[in-house]
N, CA, C and O atoms as a Tripos MOL2 file, in Angstrom:
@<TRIPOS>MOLECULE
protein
  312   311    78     0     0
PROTEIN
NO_CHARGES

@<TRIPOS>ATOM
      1 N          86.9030  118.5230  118.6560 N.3       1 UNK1
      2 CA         87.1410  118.1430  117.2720 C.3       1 UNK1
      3 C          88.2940  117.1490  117.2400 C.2       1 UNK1
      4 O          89.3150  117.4830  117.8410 O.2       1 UNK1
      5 N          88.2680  115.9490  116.6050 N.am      2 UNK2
      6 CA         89.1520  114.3560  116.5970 C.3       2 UNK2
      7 C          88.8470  114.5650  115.3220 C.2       2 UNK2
      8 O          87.9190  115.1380  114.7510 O.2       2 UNK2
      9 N          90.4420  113.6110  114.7490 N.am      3 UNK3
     10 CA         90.3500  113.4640  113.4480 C.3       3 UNK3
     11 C          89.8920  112.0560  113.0840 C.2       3 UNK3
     12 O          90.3970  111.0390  113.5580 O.2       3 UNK3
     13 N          88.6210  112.0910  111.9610 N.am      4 UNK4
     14 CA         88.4170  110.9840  111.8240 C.3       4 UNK4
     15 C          88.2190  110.6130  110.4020 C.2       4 UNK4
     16 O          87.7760  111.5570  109.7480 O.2       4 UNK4
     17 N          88.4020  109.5830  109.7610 N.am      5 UNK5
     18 CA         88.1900  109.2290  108.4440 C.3       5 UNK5
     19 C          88.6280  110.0940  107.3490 C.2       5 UNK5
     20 O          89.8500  110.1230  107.2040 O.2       5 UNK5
     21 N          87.8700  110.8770  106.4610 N.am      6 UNK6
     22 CA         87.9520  111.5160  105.2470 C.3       6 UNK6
     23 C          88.8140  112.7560  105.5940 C.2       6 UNK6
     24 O          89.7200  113.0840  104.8280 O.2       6 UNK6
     25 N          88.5270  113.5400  106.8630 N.am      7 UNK7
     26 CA         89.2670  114.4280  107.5960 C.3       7 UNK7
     27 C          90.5690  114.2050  107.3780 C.2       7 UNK7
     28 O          91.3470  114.8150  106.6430 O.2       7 UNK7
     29 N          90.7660  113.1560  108.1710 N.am      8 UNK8
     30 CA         92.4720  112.9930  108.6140 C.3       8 UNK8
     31 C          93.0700  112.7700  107.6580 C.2       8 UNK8
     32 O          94.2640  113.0700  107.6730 O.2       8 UNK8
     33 N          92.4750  112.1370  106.4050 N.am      9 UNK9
     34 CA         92.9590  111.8140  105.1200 C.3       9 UNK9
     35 C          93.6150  112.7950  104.5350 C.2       9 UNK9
     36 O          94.7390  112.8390  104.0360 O.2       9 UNK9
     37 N          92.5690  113.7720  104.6870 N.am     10 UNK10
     38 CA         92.8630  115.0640  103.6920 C.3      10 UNK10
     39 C          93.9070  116.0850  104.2850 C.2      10 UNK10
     40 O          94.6270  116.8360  103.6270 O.2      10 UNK10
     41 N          93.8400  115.9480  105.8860 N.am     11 UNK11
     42 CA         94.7050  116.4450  106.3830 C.3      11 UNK11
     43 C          96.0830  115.9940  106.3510 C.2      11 UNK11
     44 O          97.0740  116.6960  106.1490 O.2      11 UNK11
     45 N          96.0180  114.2290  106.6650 N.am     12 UNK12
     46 CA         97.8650  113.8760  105.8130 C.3      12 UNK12
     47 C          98.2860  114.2620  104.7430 C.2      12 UNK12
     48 O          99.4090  114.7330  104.5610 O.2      12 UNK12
     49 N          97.1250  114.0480  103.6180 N.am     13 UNK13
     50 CA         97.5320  114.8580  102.4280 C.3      13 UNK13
     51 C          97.7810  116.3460  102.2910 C.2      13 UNK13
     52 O          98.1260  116.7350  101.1750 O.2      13 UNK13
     53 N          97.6630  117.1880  103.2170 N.am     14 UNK14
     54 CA         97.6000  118.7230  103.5130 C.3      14 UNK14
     55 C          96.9970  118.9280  102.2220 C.2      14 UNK14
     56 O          97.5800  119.4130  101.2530 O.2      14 UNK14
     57 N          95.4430  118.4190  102.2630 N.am     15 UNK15
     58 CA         94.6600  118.9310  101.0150 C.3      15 UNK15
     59 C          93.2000  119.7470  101.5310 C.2      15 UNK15
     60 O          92.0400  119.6450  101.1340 O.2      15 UNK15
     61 N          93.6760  120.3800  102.3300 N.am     16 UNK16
     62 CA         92.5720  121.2860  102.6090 C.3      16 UNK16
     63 C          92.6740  122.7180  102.6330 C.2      16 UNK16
     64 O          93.7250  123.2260  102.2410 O.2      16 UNK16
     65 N          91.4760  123.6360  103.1480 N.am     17 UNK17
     66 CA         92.0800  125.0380  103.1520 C.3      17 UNK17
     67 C          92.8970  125.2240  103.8680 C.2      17 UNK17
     68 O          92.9350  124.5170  104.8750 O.2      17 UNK17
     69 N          93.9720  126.3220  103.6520 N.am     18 UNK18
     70 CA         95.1530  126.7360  104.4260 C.3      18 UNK18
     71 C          94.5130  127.1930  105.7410 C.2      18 UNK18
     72 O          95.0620  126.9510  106.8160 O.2      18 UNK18
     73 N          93.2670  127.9040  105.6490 N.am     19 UNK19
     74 CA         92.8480  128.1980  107.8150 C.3      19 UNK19
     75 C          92.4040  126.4980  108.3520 C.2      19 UNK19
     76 O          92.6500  126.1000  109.4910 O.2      19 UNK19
     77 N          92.0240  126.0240  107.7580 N.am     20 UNK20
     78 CA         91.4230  124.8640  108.3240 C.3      20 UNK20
     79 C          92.8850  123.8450  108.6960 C.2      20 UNK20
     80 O          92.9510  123.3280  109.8110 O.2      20 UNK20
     81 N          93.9570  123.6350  107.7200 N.am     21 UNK21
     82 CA         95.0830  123.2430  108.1840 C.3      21 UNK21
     83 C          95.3740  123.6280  109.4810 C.2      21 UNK21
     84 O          95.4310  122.9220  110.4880 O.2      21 UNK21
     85 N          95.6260  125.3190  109.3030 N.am     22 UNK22
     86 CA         96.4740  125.2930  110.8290 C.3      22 UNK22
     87 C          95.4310  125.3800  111.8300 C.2      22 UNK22
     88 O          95.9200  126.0280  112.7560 O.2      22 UNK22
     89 N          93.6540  124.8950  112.2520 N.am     23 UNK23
     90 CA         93.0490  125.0910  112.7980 C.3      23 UNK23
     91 C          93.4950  123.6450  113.4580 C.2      23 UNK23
     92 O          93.6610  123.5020  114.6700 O.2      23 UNK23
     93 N          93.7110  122.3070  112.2190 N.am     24 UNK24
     94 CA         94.0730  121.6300  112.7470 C.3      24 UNK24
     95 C          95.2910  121.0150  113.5250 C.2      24 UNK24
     96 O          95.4900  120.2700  114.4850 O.2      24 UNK24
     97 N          96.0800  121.8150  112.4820 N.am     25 UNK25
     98 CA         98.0390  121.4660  113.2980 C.3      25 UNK25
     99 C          97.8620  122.0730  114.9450 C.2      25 UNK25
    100 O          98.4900  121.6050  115.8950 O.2      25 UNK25
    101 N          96.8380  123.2450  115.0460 N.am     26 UNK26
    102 CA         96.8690  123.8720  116.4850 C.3      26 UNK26
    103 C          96.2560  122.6550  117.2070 C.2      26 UNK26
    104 O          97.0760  122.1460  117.9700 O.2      26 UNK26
    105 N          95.4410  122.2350  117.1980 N.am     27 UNK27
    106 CA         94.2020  121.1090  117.7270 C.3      27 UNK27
    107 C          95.6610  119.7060  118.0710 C.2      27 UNK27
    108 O          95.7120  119.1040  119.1430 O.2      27 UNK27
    109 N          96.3100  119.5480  117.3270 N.am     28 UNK28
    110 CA         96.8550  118.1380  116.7820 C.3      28 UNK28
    111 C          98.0970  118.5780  117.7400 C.2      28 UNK28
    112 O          98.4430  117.6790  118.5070 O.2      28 UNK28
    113 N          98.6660  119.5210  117.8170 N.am     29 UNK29
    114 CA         99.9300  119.4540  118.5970 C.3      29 UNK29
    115 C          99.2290  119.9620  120.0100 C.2      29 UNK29
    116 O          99.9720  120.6310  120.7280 O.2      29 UNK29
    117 N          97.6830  119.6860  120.5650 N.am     30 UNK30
    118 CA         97.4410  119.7190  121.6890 C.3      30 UNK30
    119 C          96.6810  119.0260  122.0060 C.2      30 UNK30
    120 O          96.1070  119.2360  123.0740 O.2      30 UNK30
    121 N          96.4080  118.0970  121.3500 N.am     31 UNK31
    122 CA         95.4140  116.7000  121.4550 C.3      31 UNK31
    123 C          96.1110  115.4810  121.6220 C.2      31 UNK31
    124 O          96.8540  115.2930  120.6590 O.2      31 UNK31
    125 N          96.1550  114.7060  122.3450 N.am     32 UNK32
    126 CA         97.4150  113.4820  122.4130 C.3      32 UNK32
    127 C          96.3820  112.5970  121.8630 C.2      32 UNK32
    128 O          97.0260  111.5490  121.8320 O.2      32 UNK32
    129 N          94.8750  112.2130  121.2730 N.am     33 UNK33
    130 CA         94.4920  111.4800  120.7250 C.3      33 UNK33
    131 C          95.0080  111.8310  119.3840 C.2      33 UNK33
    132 O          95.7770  111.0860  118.7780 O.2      33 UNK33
    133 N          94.6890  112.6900  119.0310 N.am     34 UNK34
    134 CA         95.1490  112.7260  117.8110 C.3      34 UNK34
    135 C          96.2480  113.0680  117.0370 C.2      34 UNK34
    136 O          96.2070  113.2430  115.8190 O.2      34 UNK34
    137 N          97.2790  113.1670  117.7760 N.am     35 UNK35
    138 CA         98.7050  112.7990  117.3970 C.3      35 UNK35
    139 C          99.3750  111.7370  118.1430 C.2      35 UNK35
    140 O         100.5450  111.7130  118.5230 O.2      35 UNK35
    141 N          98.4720  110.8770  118.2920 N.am     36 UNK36
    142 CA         98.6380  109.4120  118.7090 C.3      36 UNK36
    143 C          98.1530  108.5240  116.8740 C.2      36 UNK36
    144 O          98.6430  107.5940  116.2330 O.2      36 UNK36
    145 N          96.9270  109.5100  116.6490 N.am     37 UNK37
    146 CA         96.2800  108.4540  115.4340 C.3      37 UNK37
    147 C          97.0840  108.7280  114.6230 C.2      37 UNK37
    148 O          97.3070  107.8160  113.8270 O.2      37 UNK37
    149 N          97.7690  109.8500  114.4440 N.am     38 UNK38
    150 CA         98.4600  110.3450  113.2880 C.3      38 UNK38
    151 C          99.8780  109.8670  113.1760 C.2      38 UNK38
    152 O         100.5410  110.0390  112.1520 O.2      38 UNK38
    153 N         100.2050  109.4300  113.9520 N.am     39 UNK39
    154 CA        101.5510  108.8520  114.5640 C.3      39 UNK39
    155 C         101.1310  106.9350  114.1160 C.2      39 UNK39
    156 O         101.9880  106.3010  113.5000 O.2      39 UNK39
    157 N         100.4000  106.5570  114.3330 N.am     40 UNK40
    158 CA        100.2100  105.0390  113.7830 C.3      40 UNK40
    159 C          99.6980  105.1060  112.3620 C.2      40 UNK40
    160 O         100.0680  104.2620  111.5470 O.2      40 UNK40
    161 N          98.8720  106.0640  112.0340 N.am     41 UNK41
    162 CA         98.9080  106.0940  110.4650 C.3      41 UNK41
    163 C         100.3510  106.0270  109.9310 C.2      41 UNK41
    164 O         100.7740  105.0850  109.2600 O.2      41 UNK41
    165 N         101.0660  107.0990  110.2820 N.am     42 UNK42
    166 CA        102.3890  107.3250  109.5300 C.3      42 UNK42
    167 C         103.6140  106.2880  109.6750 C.2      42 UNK42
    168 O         104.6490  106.1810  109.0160 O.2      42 UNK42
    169 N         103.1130  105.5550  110.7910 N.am     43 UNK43
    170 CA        103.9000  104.4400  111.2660 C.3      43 UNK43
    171 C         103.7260  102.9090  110.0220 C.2      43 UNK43
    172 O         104.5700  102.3230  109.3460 O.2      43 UNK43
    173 N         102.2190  102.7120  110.1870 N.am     44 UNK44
    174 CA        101.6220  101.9400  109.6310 C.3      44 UNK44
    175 C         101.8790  102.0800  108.0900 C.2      44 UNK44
    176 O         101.8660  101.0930  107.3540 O.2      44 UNK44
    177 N         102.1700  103.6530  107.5290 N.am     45 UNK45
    178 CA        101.5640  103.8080  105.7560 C.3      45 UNK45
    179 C         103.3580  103.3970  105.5190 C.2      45 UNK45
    180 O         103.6520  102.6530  104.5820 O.2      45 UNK45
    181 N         104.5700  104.0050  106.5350 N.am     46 UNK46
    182 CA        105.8180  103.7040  106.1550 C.3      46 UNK46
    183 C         106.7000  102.1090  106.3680 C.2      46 UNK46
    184 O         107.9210  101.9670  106.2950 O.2      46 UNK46
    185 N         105.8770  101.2390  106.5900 N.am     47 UNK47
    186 CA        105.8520  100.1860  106.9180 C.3      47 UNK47
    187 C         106.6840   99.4880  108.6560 C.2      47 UNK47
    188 O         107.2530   98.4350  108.9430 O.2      47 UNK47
    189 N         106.4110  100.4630  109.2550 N.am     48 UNK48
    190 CA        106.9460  100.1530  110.5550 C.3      48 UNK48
    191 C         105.8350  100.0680  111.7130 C.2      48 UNK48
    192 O         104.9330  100.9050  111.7370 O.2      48 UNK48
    193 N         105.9100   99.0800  112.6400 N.am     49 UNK49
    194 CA        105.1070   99.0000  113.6460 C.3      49 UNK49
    195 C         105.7360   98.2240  114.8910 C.2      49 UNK49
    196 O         106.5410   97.2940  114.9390 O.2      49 UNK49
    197 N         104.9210   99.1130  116.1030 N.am     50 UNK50
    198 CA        105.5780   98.3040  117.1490 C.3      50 UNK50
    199 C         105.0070   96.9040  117.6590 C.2      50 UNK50
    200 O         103.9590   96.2870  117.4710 O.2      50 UNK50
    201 N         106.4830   96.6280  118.5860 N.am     51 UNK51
    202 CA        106.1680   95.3030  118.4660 C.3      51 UNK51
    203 C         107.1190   95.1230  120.0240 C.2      51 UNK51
    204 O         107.7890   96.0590  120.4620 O.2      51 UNK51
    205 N         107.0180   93.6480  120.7840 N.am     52 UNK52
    206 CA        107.9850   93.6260  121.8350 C.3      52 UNK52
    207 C         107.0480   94.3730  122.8840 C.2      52 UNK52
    208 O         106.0390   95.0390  122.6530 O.2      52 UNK52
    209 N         107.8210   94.0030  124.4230 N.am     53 UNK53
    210 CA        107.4630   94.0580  125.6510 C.3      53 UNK53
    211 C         107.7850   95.3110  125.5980 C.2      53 UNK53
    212 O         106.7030   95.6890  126.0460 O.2      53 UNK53
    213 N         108.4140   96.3850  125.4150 N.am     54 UNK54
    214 CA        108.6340   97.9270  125.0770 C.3      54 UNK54
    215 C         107.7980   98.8990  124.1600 C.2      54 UNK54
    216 O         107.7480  100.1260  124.2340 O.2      54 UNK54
    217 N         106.9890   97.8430  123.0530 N.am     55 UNK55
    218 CA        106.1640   98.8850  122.2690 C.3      55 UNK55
    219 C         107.5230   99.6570  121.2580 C.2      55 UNK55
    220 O         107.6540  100.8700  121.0960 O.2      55 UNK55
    221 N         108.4790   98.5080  120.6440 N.am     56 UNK56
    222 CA        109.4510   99.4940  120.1290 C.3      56 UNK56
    223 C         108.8880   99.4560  118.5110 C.2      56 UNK56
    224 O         108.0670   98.6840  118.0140 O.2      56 UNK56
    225 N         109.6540  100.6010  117.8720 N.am     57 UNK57
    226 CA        109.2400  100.5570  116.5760 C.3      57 UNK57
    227 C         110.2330   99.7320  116.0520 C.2      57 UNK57
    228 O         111.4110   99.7580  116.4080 O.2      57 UNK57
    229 N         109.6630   98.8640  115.0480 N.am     58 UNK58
    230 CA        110.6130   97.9400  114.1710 C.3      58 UNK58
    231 C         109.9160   97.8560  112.3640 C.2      58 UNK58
    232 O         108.7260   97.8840  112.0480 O.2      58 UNK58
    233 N         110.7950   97.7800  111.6930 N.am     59 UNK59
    234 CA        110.7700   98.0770  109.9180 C.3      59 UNK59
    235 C         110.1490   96.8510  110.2370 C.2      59 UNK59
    236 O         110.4150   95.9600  111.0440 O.2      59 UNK59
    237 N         109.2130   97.0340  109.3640 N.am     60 UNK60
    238 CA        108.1460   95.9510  108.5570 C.3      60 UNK60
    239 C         108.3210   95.2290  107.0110 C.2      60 UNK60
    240 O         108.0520   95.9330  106.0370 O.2      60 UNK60
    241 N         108.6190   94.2990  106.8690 N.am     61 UNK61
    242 CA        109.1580   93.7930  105.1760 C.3      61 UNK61
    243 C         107.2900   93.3560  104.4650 C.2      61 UNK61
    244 O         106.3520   92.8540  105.0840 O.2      61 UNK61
    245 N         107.3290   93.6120  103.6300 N.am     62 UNK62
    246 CA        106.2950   93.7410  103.0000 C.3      62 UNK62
    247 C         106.5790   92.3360  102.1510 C.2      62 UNK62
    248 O         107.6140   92.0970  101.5280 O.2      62 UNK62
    249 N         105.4010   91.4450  102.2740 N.am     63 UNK63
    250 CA        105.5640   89.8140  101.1520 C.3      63 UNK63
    251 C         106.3950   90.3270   99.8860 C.2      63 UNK63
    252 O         107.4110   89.7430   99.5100 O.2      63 UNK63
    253 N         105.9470   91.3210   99.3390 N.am     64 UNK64
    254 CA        106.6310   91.7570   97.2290 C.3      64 UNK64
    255 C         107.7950   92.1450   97.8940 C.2      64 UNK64
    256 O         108.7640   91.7340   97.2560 O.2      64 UNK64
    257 N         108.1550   92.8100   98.9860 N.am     65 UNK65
    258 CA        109.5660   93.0180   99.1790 C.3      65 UNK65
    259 C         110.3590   92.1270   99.5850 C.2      65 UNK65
    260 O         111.5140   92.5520   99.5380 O.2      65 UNK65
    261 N         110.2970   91.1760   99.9310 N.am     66 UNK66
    262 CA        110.8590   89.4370  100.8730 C.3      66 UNK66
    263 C         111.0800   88.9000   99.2500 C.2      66 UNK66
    264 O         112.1200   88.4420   98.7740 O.2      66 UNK66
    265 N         109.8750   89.0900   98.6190 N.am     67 UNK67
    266 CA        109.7350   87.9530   97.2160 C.3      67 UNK67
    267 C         111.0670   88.7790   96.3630 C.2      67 UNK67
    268 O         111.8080   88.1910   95.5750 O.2      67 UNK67
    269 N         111.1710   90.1580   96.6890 N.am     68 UNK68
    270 CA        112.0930   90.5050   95.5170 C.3      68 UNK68
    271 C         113.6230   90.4360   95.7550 C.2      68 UNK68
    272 O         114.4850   90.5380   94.8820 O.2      68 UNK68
    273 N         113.8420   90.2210   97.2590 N.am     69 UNK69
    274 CA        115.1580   89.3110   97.8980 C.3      69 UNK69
    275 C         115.1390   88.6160   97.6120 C.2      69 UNK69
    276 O         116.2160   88.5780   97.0180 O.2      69 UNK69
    277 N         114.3450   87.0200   97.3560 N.am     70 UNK70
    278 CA        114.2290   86.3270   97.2790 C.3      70 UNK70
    279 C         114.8640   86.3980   95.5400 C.2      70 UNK70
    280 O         116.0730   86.3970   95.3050 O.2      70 UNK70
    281 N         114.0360   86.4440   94.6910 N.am     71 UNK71
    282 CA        114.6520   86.8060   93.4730 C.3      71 UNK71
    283 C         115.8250   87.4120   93.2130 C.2      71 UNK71
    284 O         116.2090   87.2380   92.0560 O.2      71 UNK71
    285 N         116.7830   88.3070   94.1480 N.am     72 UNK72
    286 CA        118.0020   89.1920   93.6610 C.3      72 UNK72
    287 C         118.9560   88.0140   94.2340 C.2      72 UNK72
    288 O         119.9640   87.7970   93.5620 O.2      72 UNK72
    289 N         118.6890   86.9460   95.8090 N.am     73 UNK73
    290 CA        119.6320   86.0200   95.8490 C.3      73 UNK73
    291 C         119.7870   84.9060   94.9880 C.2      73 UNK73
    292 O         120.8030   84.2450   94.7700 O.2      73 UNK73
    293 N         118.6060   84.7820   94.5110 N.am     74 UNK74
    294 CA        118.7980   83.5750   93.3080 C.3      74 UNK74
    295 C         119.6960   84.1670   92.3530 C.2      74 UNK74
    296 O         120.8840   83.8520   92.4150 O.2      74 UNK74
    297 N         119.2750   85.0350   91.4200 N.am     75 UNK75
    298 CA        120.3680   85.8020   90.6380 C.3      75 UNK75
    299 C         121.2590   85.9150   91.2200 C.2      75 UNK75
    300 O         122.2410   85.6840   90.5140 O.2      75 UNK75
    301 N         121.5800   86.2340   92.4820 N.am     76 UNK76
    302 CA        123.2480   86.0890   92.5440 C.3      76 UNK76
    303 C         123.4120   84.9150   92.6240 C.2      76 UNK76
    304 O         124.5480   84.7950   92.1650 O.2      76 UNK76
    305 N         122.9770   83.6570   92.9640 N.am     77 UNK77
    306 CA        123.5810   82.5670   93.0420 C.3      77 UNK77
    307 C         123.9320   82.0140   91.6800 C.2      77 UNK77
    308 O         124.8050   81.1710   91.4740 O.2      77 UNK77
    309 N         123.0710   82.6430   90.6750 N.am     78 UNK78
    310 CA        123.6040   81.6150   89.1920 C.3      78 UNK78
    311 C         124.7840   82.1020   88.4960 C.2      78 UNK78
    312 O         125.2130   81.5000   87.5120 O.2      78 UNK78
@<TRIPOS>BOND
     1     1     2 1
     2     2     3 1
     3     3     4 2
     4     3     5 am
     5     5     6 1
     6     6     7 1
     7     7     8 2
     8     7     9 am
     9     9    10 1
    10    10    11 1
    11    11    12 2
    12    11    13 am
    13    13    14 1
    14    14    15 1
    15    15    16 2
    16    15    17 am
    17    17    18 1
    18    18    19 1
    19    19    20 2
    20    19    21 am
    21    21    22 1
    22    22    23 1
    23    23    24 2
    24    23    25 am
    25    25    26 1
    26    26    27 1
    27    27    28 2
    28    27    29 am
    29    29    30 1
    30    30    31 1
    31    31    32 2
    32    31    33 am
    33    33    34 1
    34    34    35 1
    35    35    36 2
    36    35    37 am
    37    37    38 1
    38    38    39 1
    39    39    40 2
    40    39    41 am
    41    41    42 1
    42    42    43 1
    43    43    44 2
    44    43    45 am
    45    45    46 1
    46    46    47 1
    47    47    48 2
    48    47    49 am
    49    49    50 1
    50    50    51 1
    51    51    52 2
    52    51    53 am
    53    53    54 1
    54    54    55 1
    55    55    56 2
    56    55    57 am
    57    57    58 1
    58    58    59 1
    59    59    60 2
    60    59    61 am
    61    61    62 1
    62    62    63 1
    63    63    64 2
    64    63    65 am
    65    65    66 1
    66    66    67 1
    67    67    68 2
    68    67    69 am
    69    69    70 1
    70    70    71 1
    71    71    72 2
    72    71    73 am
    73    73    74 1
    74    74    75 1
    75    75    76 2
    76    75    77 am
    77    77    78 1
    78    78    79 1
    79    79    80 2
    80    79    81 am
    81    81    82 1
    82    82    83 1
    83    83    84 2
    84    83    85 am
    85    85    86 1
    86    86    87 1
    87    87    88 2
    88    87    89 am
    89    89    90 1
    90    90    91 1
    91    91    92 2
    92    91    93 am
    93    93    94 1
    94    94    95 1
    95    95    96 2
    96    95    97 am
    97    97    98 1
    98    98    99 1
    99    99   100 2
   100    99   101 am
   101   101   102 1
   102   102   103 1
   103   103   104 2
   104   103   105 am
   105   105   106 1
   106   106   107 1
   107   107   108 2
   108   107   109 am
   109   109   110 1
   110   110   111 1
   111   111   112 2
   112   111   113 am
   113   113   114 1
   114   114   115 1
   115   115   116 2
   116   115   117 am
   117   117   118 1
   118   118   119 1
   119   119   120 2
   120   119   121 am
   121   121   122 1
   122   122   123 1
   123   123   124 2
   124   123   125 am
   125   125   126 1
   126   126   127 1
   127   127   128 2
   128   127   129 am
   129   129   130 1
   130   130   131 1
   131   131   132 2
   132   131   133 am
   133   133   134 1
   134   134   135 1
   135   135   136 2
   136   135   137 am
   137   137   138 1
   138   138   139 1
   139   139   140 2
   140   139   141 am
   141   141   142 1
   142   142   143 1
   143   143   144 2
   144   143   145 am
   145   145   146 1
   146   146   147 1
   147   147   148 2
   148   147   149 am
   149   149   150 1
   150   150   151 1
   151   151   152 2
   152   151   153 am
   153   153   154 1
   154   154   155 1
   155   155   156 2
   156   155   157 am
   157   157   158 1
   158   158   159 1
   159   159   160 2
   160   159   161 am
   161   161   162 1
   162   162   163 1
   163   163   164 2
   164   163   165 am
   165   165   166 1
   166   166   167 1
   167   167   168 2
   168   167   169 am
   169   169   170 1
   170   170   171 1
   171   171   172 2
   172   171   173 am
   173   173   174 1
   174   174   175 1
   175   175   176 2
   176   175   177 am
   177   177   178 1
   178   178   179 1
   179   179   180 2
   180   179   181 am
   181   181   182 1
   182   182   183 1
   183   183   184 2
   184   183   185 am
   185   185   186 1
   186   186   187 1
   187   187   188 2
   188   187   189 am
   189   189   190 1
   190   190   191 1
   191   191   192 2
   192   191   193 am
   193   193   194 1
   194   194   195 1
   195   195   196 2
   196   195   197 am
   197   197   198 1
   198   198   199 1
   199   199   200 2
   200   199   201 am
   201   201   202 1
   202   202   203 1
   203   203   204 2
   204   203   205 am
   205   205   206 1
   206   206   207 1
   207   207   208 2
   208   207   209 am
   209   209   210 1
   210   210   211 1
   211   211   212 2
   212   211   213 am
   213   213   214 1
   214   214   215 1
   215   215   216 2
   216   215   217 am
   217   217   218 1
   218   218   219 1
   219   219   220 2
   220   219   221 am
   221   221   222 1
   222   222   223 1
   223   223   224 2
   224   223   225 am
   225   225   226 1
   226   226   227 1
   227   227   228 2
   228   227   229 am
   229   229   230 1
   230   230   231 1
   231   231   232 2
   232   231   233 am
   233   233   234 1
   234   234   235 1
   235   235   236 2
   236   235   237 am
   237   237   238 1
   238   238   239 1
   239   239   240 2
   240   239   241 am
   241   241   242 1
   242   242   243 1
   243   243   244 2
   244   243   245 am
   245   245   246 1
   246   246   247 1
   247   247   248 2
   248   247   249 am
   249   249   250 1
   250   250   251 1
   251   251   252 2
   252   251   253 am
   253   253   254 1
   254   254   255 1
   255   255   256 2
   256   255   257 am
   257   257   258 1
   258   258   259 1
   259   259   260 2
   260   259   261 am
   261   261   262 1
   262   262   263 1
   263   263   264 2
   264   263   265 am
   265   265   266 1
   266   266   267 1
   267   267   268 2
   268   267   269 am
   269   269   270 1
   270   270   271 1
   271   271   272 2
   272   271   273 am
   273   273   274 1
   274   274   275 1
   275   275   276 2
   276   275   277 am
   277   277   278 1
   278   278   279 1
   279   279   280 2
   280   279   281 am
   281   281   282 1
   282   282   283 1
   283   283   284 2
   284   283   285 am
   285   285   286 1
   286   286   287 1
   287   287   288 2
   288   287   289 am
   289   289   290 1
   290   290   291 1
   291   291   292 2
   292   291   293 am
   293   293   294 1
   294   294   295 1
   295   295   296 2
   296   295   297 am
   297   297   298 1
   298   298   299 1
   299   299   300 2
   300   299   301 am
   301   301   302 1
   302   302   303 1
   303   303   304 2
   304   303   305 am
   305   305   306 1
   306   306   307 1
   307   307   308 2
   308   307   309 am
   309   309   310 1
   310   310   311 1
   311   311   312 2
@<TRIPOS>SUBSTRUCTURE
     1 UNK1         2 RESIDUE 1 A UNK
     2 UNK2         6 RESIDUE 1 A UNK
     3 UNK3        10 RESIDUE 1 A UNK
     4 UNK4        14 RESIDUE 1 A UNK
     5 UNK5        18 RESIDUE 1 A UNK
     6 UNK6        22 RESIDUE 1 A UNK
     7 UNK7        26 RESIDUE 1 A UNK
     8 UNK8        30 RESIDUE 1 A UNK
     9 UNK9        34 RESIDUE 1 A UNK
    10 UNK10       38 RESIDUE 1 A UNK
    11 UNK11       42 RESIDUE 1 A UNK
    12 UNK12       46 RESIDUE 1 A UNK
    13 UNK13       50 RESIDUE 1 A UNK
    14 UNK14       54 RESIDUE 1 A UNK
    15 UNK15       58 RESIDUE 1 A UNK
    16 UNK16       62 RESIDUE 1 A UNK
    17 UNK17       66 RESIDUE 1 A UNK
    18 UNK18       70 RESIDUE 1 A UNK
    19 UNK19       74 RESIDUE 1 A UNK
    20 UNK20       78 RESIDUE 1 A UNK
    21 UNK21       82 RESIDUE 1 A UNK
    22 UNK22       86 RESIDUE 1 A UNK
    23 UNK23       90 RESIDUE 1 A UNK
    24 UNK24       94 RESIDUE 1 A UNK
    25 UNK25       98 RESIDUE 1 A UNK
    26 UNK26      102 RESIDUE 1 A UNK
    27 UNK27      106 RESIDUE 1 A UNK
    28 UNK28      110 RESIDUE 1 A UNK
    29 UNK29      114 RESIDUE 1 A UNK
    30 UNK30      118 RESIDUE 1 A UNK
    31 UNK31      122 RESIDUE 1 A UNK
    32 UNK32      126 RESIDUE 1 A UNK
    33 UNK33      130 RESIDUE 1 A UNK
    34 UNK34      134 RESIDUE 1 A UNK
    35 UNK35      138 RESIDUE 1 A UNK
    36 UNK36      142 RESIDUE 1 A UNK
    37 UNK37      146 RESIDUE 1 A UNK
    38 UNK38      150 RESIDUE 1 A UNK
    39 UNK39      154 RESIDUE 1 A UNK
    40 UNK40      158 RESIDUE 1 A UNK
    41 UNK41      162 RESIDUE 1 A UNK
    42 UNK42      166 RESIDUE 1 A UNK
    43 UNK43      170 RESIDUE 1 A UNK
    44 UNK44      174 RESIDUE 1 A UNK
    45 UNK45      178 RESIDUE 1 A UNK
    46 UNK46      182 RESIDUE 1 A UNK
    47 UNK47      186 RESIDUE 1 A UNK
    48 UNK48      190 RESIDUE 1 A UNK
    49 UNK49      194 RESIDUE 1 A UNK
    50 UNK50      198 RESIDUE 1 A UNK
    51 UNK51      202 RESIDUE 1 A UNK
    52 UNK52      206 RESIDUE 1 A UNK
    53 UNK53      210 RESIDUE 1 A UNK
    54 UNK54      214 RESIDUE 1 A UNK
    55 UNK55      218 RESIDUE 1 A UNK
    56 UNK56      222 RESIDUE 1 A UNK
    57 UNK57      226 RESIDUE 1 A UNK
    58 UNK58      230 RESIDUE 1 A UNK
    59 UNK59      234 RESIDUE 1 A UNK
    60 UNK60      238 RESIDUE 1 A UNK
    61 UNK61      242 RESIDUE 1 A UNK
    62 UNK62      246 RESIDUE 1 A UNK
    63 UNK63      250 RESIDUE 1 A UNK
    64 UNK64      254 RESIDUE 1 A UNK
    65 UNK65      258 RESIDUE 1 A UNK
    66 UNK66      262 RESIDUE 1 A UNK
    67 UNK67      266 RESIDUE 1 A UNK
    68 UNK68      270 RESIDUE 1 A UNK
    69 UNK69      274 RESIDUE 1 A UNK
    70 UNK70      278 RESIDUE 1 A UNK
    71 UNK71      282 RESIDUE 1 A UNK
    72 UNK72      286 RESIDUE 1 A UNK
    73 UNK73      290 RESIDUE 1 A UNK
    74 UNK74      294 RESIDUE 1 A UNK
    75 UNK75      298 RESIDUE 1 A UNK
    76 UNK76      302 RESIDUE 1 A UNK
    77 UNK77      306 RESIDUE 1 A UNK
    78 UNK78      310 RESIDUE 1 A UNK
């Protein structure tokens, strides 16, 4: 059993039954696929991804977040 699609969804959301949760937290803290996928989801949804000859994690700036620097230095400049 791999988590895939609608599954894993519901499982980040911990929106499933309470046996089926920990059927999966047991599965997930002994599956390195799938606390590999779950680990780049959470990487990916918090805006960080790796990057570099190391595979290191680095913060990700999102375009509306750059644009809204962009806007707070103008305001400070006037």
């Amino acid at each position: 059993m791999h988590l895939y699609g609608h599954t894993q969804e519901s499982y980040i959301k911990r929106d499933l039954p309470p046996r089926q949760l920990a059927s999966i937290d047991t599965h997930v803290s002994n599956c390195l696929f799938c606390a590999h996928a779950l680990a780049e989801e959470a990487a990916v949804s918090t805006g960080w991804e790796r990057r570099g000859w190391l595979g290191r994690l680095v913060q990700v700036e999102t375009p509306a977040a750059i644009d809204a620097v962009a806007e707070q230095d103008e305001r400070a400049a006037a």
